[in-house]
N, CA, C and O of each residue as an XYZ file, in Angstrom:
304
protein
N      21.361      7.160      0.191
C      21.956      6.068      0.931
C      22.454      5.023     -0.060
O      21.697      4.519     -0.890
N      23.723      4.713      0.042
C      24.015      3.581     -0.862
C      23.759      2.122     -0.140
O      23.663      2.041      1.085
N      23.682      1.273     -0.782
C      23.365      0.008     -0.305
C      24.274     -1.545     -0.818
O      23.945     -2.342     -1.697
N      25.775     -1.586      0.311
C      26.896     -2.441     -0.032
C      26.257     -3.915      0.342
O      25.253     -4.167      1.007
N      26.924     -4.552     -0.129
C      27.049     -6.012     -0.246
C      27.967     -6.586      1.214
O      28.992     -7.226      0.980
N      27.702     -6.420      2.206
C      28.534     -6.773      3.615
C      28.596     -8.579      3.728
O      29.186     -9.030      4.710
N      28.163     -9.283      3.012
C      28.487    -10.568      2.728
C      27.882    -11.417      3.874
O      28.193    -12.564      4.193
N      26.836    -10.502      4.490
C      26.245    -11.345      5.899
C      25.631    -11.949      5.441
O      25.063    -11.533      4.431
N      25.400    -13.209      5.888
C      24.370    -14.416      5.241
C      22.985    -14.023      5.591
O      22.859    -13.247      6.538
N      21.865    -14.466      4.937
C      20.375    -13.891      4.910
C      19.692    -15.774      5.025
O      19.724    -16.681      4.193
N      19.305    -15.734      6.010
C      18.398    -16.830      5.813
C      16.768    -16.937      6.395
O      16.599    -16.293      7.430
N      15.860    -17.477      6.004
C      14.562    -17.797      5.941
C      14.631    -18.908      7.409
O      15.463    -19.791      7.616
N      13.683    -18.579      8.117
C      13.953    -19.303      9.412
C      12.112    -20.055      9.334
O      11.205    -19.233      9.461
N      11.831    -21.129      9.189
C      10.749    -21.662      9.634
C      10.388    -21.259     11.460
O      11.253    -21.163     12.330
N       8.870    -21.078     11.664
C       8.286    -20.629     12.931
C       9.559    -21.362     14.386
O      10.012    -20.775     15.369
N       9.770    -22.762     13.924
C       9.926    -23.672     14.812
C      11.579    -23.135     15.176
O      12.084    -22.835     16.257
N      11.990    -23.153     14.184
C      13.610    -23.132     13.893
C      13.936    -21.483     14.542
O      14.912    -21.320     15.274
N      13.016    -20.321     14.185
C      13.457    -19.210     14.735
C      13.223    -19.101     16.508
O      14.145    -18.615     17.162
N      11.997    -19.560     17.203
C      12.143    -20.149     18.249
C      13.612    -20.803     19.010
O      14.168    -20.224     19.943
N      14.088    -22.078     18.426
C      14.938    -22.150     18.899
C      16.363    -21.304     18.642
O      17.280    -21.132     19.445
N      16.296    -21.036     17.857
C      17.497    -19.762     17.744
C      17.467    -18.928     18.872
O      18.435    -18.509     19.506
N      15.930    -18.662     19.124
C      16.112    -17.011     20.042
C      16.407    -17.760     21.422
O      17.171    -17.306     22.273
N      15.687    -18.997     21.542
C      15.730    -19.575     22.955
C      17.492    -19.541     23.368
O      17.911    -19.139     24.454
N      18.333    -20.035     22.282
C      19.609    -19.843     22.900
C      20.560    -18.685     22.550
O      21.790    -18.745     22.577
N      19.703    -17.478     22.171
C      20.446    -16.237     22.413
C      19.895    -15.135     23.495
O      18.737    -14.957     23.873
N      20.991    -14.516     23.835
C      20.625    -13.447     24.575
C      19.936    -12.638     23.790
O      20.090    -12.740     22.573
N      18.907    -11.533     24.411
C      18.457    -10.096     23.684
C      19.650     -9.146     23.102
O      19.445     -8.543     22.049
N      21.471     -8.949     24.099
C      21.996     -8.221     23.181
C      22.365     -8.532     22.327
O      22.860     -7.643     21.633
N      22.397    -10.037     21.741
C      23.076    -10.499     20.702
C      22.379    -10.753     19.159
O      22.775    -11.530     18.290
N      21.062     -9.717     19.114
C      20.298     -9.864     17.976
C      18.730     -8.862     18.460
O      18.089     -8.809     19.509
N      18.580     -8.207     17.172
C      17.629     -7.329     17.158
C      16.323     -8.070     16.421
O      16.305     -8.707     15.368
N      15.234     -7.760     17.350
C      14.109     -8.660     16.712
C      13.278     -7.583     15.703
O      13.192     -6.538     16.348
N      12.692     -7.428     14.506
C      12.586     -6.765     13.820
C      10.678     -6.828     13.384
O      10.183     -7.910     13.067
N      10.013     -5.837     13.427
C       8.529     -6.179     12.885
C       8.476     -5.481     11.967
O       8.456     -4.285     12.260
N       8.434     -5.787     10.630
C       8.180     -4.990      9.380
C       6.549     -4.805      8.803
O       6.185     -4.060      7.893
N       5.659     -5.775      9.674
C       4.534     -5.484      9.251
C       3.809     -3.940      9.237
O       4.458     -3.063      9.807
N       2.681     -3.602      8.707
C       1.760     -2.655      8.227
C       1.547     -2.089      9.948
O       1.474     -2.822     10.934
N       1.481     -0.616      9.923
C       1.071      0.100     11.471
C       0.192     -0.866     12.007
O       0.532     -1.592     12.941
N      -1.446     -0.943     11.215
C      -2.200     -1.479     11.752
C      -2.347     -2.930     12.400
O      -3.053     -3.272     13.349
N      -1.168     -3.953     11.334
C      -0.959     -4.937     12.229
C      -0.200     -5.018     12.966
O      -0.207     -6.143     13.466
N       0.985     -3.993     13.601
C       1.660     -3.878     14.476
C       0.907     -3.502     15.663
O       1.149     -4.028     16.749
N      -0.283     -2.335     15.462
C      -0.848     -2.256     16.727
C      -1.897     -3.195     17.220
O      -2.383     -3.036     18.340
N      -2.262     -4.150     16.446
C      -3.063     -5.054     16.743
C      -2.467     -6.267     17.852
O      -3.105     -7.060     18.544
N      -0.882     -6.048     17.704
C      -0.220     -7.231     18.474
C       1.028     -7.394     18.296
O       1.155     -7.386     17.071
N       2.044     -7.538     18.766
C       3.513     -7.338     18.601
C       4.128     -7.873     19.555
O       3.578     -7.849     20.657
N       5.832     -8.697     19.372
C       6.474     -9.254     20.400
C       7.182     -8.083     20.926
O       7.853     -7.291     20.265
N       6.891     -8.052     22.575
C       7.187     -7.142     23.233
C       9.357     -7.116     23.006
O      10.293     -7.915     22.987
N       9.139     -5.844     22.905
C      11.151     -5.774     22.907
C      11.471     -5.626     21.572
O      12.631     -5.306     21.315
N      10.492     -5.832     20.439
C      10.506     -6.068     18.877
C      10.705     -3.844     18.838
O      10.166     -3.012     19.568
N      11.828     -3.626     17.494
C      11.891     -2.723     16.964
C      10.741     -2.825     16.033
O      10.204     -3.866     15.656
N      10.472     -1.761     15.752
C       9.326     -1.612     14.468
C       9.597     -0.756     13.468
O       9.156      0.393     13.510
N      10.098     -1.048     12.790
C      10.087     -0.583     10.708
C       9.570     -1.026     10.107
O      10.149     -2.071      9.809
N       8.093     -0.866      9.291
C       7.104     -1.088      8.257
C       8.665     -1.310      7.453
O       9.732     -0.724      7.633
N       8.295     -2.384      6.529
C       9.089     -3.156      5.428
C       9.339     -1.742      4.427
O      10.466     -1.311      4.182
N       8.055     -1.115      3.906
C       8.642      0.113      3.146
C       9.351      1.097      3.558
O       9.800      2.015      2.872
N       9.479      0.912      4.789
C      10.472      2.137      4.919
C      11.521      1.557      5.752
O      12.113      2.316      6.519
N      11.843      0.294      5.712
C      13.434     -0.568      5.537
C      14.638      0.161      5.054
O      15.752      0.281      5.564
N      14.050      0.696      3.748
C      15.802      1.577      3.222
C      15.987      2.438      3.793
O      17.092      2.672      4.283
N      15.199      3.025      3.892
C      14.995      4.377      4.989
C      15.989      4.798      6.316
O      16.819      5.652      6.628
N      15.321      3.607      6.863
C      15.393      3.346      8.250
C      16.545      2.469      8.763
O      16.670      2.264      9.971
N      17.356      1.969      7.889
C      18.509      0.691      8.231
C      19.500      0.692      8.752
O      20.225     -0.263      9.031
N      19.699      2.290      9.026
C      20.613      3.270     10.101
C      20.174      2.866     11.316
O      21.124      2.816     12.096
N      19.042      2.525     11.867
C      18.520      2.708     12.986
C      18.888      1.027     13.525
O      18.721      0.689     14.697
N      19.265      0.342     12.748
C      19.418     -0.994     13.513
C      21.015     -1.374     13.517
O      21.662     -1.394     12.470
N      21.436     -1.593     14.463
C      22.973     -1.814     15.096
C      23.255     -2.989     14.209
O      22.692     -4.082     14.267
N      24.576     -2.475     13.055
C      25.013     -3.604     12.406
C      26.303     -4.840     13.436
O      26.967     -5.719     12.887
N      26.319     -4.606     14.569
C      27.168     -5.761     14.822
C      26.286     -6.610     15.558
O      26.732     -7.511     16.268
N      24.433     -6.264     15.373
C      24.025     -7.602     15.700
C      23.285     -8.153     14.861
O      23.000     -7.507     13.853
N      22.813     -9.364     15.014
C      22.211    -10.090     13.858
C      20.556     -9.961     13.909
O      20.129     -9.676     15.028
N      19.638    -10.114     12.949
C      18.283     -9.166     12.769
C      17.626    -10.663     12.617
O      18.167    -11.581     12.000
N      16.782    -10.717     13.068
C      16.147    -11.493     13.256
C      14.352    -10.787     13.129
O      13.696    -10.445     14.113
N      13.811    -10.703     11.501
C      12.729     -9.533     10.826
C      11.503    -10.290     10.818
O      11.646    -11.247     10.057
N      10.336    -10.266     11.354
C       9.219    -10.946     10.855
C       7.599     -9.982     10.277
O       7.540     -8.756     10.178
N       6.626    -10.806     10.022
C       7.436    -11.266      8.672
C       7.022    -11.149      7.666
O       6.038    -10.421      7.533
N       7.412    -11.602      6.886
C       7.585    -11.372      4.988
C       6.381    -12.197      4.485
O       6.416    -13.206      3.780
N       5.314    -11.561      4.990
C       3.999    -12.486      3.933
C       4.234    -11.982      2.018
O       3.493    -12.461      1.159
């Protein structure tokens, strides 16, 4: 898999700030993303959330629709 430079902006969303983002989007207009470990995914997860463990991100990056915006949590 090669991996291009698509020039989409990447930003770091504080708890508060990603909240209001989602509050004024629809569900088709952004994929919510859980990259944590199996075990903390089955411990608890936002319902509607895709799930790709962070290591297998390259892997897997086919599987998430590039004309919406990803919204991934999170990155301890």
């Amino acid at each position: 898999m090669e991996i291009t430079n698509t020039n989409k902006k990447i930003e770091s969303l504080s708890v508060e700030k990603a909240k209001e983002w989602v509050s004024g989007k629809k569900g088709a207009e952004f994929v919510l993303l859980d990259v944590r470990q199996p075990e903390e995914y089955k411990t608890g997860h936002i319902p509607g959330a895709i799930f790709i463990p962070l290591p297998d991100l390259i892997g897997r990056v086919g599987e998430l629709d590039p004309a919406k915006a990803v919204l991934a949590y999170p990155f301890r």
